[in-house]
C-alpha positions in Angstrom: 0.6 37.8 -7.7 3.6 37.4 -10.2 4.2 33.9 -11.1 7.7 33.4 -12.8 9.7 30.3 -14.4 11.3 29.3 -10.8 8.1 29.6 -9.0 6.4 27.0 -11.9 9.1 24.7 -11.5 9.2 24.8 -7.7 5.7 23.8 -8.0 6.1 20.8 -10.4 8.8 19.5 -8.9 6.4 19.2 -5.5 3.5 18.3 -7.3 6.4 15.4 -8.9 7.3 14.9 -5.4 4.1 14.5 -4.1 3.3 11.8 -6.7 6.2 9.6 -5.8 5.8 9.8 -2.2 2.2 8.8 -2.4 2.9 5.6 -4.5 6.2 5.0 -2.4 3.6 5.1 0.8 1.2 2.8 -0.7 3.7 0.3 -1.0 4.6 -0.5 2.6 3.6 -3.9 3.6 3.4 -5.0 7.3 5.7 -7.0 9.3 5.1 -10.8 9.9 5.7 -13.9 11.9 7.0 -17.0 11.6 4.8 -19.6 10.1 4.8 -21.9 7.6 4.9 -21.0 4.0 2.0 -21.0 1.6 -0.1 -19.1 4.2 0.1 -15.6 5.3 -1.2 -12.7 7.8 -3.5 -10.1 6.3 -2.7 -6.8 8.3 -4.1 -3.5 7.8 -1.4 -0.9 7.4 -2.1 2.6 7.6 1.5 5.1 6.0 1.3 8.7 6.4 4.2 11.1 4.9 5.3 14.0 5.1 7.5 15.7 2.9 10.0 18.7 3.1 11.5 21.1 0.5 13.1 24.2 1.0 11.9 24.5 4.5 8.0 23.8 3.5 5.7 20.9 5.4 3.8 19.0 2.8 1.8 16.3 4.8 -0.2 13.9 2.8 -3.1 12.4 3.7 -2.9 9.1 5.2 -3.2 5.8 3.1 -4.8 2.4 4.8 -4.6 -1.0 2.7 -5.0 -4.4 3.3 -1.9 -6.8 2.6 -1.0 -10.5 2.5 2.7 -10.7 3.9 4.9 -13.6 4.2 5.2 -15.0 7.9 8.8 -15.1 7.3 10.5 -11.8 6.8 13.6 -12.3 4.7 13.9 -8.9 3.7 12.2 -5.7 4.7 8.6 -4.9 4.9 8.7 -2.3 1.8 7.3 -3.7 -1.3 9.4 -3.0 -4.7 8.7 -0.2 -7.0 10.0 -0.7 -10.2 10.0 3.0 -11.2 12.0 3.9 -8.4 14.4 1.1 -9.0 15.2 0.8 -5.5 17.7 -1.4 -3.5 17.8 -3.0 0.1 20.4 -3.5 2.1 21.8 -3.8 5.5 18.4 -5.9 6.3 18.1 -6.7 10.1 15.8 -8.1 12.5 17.1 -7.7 16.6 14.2 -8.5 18.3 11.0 -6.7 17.9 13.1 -4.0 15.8 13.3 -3.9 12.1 15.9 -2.0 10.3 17.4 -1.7 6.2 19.2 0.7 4.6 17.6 1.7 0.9 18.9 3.5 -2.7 16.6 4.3 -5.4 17.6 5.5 -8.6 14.8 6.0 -10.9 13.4 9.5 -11.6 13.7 10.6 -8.1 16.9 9.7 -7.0 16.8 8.8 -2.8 17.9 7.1 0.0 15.9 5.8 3.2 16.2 4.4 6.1 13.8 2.1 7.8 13.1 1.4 11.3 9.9 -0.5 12.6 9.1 -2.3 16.1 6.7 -4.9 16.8 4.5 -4.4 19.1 3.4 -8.3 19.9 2.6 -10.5 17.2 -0.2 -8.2 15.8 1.0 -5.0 15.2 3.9 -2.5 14.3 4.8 1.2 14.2 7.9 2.3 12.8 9.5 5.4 10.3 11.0 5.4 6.8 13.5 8.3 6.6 13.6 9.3 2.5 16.4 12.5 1.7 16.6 13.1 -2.4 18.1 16.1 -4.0 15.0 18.5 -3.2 14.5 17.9 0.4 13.4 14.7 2.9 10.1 12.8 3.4 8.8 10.7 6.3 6.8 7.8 6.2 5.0 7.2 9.7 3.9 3.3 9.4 1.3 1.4 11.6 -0.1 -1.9 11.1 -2.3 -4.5 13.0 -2.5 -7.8 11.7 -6.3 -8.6 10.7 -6.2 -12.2 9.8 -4.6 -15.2 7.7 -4.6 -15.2 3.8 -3.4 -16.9 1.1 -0.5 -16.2 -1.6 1.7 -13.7 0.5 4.1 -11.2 -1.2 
């Protein structure tokens, strides 16, 4: 097998990829009720994504985490990453359905679109639609809430 300059840099840009869209994953919080502040529900969120360049699947494996979420949403269930430097807008909540627009510009430049849907008051299911200059990912997000805690995010 010949290996050449493109082929290396195809591969670190994926492996670069990859990295981002594991810590972008890990940093989906759940959805959450009203209640008041100073408590919050603990829900176990599971993220699985998927990512594709040049017309290659690159599923990761899934990511489940425990999480202390407001019981008031005010913005969208996606924690911050700083090094992606990303922005929310166009925040929504019509009934059970959840939807924001986002832009990152850090060192992988993107936009997304999320889109979640309670199911009751104890769990959600829902996509985040990535596209950056190599490709797309999906985030497939589940969550079931798990309990009450203190000091939400």
């Amino acid at each position: 097998m010949t290996i050449n300059r493109e082929t290396v840099m195809s591969s670190r840009s994926a492996v670069r990829f990859a990295a981002s869209a594991l810590v972008l994953s890990s940093l989906l919080p759940p959805v959450a009720a009203q209640a008041p502040a100073g408590k919050g529900d603990l829900w176990e969120s599971t993220s699985q994504s998927s990512m594709n360049m040049g017309g290659m699947s690159m599923p990761m494996p899934p990511q489940t985490q425990r999480l202390c979420a407001a019981k008031t949403w005010k913005r969208p269930p996606v924690a911050s990453n700083q090094d992606q430097n990303c922005t929310t807008s166009d925040f929504a909540i019509a009934g059970p359905r959840v939807t924001w627009t986002s832009v990152c510009t850090g060192q992988m430049a993107m936009t997304g679109k999320g889109d979640i849907t309670r199911q009751g008051s104890d769990a959600y299911r829902g996509t985040v639609q990535y596209a950056f200059a190599e490709g797309t990912m999906t985030v497939a997000i589940s969550g079931r809430k798990v309990g009450e805690c203190d000091n939400p995010q």
